[in-house]
Each structure stands twice: as C-alpha cells, then as structure tokens.
N, C-alpha and C positions, 0 to 999 in steps of 0.2 A: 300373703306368705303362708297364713295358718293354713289347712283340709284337713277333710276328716283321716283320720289315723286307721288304712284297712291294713300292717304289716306292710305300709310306703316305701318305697326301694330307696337308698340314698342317691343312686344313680342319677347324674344331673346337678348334683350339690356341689359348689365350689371343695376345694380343702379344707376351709377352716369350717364350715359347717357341721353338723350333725343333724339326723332327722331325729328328733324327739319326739317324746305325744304327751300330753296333760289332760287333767281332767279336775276339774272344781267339782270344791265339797259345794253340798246346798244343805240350808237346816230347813228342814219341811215338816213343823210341831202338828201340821194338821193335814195326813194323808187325805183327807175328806175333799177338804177345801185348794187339795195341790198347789200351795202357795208357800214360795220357798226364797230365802236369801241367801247369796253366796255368802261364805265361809271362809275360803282358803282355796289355795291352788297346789296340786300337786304335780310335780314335774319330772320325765325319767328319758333316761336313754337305756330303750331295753336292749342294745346289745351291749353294755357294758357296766348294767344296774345302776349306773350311776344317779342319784335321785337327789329331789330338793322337796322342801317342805316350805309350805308360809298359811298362816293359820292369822284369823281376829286375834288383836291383843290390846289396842289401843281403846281406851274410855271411849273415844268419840265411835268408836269404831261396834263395840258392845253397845252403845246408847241408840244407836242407827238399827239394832238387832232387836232392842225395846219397842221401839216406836212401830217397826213393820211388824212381830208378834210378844204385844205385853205379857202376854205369860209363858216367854222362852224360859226353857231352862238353862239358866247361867251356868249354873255346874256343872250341867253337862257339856256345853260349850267350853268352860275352862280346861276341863280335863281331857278333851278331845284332843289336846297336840299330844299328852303322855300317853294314851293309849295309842294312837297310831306309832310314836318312836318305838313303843313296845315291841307292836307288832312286826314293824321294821326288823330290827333285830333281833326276833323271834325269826323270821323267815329268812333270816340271812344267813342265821346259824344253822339254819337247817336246809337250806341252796344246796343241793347235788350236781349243779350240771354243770362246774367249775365258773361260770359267769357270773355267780351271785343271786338275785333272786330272778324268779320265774313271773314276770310283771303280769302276764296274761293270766295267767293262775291266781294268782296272788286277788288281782283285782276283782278277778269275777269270784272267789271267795268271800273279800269284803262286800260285794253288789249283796251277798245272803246274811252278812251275820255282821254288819255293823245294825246300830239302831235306826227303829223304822223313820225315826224323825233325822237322820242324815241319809244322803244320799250323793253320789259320784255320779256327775254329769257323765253324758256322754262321751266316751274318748278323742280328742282330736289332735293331730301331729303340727309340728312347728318345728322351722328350719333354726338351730340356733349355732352361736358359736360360743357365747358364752353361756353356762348354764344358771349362772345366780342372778345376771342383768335381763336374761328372759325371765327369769320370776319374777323379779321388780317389774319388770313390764306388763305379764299378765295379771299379777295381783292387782297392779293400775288400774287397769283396765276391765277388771270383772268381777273386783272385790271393794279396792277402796273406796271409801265413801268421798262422792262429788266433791269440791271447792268450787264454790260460790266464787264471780272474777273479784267482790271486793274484799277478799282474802287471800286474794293472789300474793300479795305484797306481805303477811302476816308471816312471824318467824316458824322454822318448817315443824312437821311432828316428827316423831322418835324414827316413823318408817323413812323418812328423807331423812334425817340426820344417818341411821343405819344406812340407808343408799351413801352419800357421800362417802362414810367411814370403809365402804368395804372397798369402793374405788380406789383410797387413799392405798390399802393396803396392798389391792391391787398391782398399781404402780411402781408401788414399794419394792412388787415382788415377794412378797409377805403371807400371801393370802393362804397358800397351801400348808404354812404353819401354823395358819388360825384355825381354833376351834368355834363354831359358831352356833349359839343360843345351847349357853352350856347349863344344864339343871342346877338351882340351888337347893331343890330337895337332898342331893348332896351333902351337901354341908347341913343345913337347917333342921327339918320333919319333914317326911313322909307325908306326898300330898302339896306341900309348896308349888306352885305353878307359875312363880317366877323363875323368870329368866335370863341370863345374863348375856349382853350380846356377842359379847369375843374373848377368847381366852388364850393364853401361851403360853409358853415354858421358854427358860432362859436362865442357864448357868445355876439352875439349882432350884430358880424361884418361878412360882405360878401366878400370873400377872391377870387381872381381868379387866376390862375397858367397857362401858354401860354410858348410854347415850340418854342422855336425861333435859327432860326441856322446861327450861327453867320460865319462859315464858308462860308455857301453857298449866304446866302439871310441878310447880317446884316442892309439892309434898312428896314426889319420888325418890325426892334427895335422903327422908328419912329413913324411907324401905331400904336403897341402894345401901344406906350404914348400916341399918340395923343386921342386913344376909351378911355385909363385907365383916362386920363384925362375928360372924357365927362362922364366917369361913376361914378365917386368922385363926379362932377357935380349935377347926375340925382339922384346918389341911396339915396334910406331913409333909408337904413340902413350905419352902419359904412362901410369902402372899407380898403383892403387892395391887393396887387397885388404881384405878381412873375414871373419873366421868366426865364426859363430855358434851358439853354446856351449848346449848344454841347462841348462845349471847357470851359473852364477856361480862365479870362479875363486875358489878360495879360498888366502889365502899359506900357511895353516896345513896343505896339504894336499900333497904331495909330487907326486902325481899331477897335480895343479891346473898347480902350477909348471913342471913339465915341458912341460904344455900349451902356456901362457902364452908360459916363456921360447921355445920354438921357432917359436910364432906371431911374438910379437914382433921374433927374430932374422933374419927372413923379409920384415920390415915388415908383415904382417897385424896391424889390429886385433882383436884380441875381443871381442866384445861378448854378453852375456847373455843367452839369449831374452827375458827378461822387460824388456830395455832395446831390444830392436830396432825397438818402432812408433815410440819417441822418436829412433831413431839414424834412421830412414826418414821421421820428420819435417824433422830439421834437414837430410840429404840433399834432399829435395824444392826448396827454392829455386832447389837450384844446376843443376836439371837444366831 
C-alpha cells in the first residue's frame, strides 16, 4: 500500500480513502558515524493540512534510545514534541493559500534548520482512511520498540491502552470533540513536558481522561495528581479528572491501593479499561 510520495494522484483510490505522505523523525547524535533511531512519525494530508503527530514518550521507549546511543541527549528528545506543536502553529498562522500550511515548504524548511542530530526521513505517501489508526499503525511499525512473543500476554503500555481509548471514543462518536495530548505546561511551569491524553468540555466543566498503567509504571498515578491538582488550581472553568487503569484496582493488593487512594485524594476517578466504553457511554449525553 505504502510508495514513495512524488505529489501521488489520488486517482484510483476508493471513497473513503485519502492519499497522504509521512515521514519519520530519526535522532542521529553522530552525523560521522550515520547511525540513527526512529523517533516519531509524522503524518499529513497535504491537500487539506490536516496532520498528526506521535513522538517517544514511554520509559521503555527512551531506555531503547539509551542503549542504541548512551549519550543521547534526553532534553533534547523531551522537548522535541513542544518545539515542533510550536512550529505547527507558527506556520498555520501564517498559511496564505487558504488551505492551511504549505507541507512542501514547510518540510524542506525544517530539512535546514531543525538540529543536526534529527533528522526527517525521506518522504513516502500512504493510502489511508482513517488518519489517527494510520499513525498507530506506523508508529508500530517503525518506531515502537519490538515485544518479545513472551510478553505477548503481559498487561498492555499506555500507547495500546491510548489505542483502545481513542477507538472507544471513536464509536462513541466522540472523537471530534476530543482534544488530544493536551499541554499541562498550562496549568503547571513552563517547560513541563507532560501530557495529558484527552481532554473535553461539557456544560461548563473541562474533563481530562490519562491512561496510566498500573502494572508496569503505577508511580504515574503521583505525577497524574500532582498536574490534576495544579490544574483544579489554574483552570477557569469547572475540572473534572479520570484515569484509566490497565487492570482493575484490586483492595486486596497493596500496590492497587496506593494507586486508588492517590487518585482518589486528587479527585480523579478510576476506572478500569475494561469499564471505559460504558464510563464513555454514560459521558456522551452530557456533552
């Protein structure tokens, strides 16, 4: 399905299709030695600007970034999603040609003046229909780090819990009133490089939902209170919060309860993956 992206005709593509083109970040700390790890994938439909982002954010996913170059620069990696949304909407404010941004422009700008240790693969085009489930797809595919088959069966990381949750919303019919990977630099300091994964509005109040895995990482539960708590703080409108748990809390579990009570003492709900299409049910009325 993928080719290379020369200005592809759509001609030939069903209806529900579009021809898009993408291009992977690589970090290449060592022009010398030309040896570089995907990053992130960047995804657009240039006749209608429409664009997607996914970028490293997961532990396992930066520790995979250690091992292939021990002296990457993490900082620069972190801050890499905020300076591209910058630039995003730096060049959308400034789009002339009524379509939004100028993709070919645009890119061969960044080919010159991002840093020498990233780099934008080659461009190649892909037929898609949906454009967030082809980002899940290629970021799979050219970014996430391998599973091993005897962790096939292990509970999933935050990027497949976010797969599920956006489907759910999907469904829902929902999805074009989610905000998605909304800044808590926002609410917090300047420089914060967390991110929250969906956000709403509804009857007054500003809801946020953050997928947290309690199997693998349940110290995120402190972070997820500590920004929900600065955001109660900051926002002008009403807050409401939720996190959504790989697992089901269990009282009998030490671990669990820790989870639980810090969510809870935050005002976050939690809710269980396997209860989130019904908790995205009874949400739907009210938005």
């Amino acid at each position: 399905m993928n080719e290379d992206f020369v200005g592809a005709s759509s001609a030939g593509t069903s209806p529900e299709e579009t021809t898009c083109a993408y291009r992977i970040l690589r970090y290449t700390p060592s022009l010398v030695r030309d040896e570089w790890v995907n990053i992130g994938v960047l995804l657009f439909d240039s006749q209608t600007g429409e664009r997607r982002l996914r970028l490293i954010e997961e532990e396992d996913e930066y520790r995979r970034v250690r091992r292939l170059h021990p002296q990457a620069d993490e900082n620069l990696l972190r801050a890499l999603r905020d300076d591209l949304e910058d630039r995003f909407q730096s060049a959308a404010a400034n789009g002339s040609n009524g379509r939004g941004v100028n993709w070919q422009r645009l890119l061969a700008k960044w080919d010159d003046t991002l840093s020498n240790a990233l780099q934008l693969a080659p461009q190649k085009g892909v037929l898609a229909t949906d454009l967030d489930a082809e980002l899940d797809r290629l970021y799979s595919d050219h970014v996430a780090p391998q599973r091993s088959p005897s962790r096939v069966g292990a509970p999933g990381s935050r990027a497949q819990m976010r797969s599920y949750c956006s489907q759910v919303f999907r469904q829902a019919r929902l999805w074009e009133r989610i905000e998605r990977s909304a800044r808590a630099a926002e609410y917090t300091f300047p420089g914060d490089p967390m991110r929250l994964d969906y956000s709403y509005r509804r009857n007054g109040t500003r809801g946020f939902v953050q997928t947290l895995s309690v199997s693998r990482a349940p110290n995120d539960a402190k972070l997820f209170a500590y920004t929900a708590q600065h955001i109660t703080a900051k926002a002008s409108l009403k807050t409401e919060f939720a996190a959504v748990t790989d697992v089901a809390l269990n009282a009998g579990n030490d671990r669990h309860c820790f989870v639980r009570d810090t969510l809870r003492e935050a005002g976050i709900e939690p809710i269980p993956m396997e209860s989130f299409a019904v908790w995205v049910a009874k949400l739907k009325p009210m938005m």
